[in-house]
C-alpha positions as a printed Julia matrix, in Angstrom:
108×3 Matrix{Float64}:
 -3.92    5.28   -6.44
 -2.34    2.01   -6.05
  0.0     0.71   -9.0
  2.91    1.29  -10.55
  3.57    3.69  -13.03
  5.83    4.8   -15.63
  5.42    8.32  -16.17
  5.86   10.35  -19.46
  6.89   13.78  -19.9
  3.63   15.14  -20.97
  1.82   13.89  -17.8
  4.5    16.2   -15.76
  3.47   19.06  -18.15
  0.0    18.54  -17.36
  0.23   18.8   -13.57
  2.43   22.0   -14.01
 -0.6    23.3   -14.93
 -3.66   21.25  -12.9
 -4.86   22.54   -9.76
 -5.05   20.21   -6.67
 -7.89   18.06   -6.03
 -9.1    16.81   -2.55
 -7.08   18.96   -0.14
 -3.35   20.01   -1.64
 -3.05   16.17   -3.44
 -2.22   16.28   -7.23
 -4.46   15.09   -9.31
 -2.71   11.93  -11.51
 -5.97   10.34  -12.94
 -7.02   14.0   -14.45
 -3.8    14.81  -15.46
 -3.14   11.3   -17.13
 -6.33   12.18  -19.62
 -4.48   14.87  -22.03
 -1.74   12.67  -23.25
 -4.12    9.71  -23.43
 -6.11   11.83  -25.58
 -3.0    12.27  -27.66
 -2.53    8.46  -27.94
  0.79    8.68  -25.16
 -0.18    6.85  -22.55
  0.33    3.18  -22.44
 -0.75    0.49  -19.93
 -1.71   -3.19  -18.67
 -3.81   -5.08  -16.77
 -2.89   -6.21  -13.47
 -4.41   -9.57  -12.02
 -4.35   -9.63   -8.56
 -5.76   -8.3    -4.67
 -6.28   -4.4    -4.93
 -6.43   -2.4    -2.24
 -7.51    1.32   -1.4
 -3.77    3.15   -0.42
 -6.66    5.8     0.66
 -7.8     3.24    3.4
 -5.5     2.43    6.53
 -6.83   -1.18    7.11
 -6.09   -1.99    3.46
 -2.71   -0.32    3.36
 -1.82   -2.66    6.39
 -3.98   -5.47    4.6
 -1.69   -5.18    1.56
  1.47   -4.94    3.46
  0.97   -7.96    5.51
 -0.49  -10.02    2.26
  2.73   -8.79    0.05
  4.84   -9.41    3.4
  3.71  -12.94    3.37
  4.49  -13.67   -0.21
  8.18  -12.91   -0.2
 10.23  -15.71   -0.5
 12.74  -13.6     1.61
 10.56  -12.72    4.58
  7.53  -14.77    4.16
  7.93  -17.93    5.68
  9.74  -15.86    9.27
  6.63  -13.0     8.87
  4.17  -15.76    8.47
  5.45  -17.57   11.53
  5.48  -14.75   13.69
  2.2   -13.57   12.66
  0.71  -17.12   13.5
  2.36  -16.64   16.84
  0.86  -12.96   16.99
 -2.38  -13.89   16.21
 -2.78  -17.18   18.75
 -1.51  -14.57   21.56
 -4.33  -12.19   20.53
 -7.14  -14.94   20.24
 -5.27  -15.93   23.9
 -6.44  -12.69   25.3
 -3.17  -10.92   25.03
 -3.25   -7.03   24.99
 -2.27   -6.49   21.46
  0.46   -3.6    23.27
  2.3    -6.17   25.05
  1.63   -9.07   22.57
  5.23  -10.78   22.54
  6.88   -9.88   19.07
  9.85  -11.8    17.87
 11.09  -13.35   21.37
 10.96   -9.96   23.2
  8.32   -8.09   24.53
  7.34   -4.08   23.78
  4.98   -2.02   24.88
  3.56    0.78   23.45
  4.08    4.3    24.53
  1.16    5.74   26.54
């Protein structure tokens, strides 16, 4: 589940007491029902990209795309990733693809 969440004591009562769901994962979306039920739970609507955090591709998707938009580290990550992306359209071998001035190579 991708969001952010602010998490009442109820919900934590609920999972004491909710078995797993798909392998040993906790269940938050069935557990989230009893208090709403009760009239506890509270939320918003997002606008936005959303993303599976289920999916690998989108995680990195999401990363890169939130990456991007920081003021901090956007305007370095999205000159690098230019670069990254020209060497890989170039041919490059995305293991030795030159990364920040240096080059790596990935473990065999």
């Amino acid at each position: 589940m991708v969001g952010r969440h602010v998490l009442g004591p109820a919900v934590f009562g609920v999972l004491e007491h909710t078995g797993p769901g798909r392998g040993v994962e906790l269940r938050l979306t069935g557990a989230r029902r009893e208090p709403a039920e009760a009239g506890t739970v509270r939320g918003a609507v997002s606008e936005g990209p959303r993303y599976g955090a289920g999916d690998k591709a989108d995680h990195l998707r999401s990363v890169v795309r939130l990456a991007c938009a920081r003021p901090d580290l956007g305007p370095e990550f999205r000159s690098w990733l230019r670069k990254l992306v020209a060497e890989l359209e170039a041919g490059a071998d995305y293991g030795t693809a030159r990364t920040g001035g240096r080059e790596r190579r990935r473990a065999a």
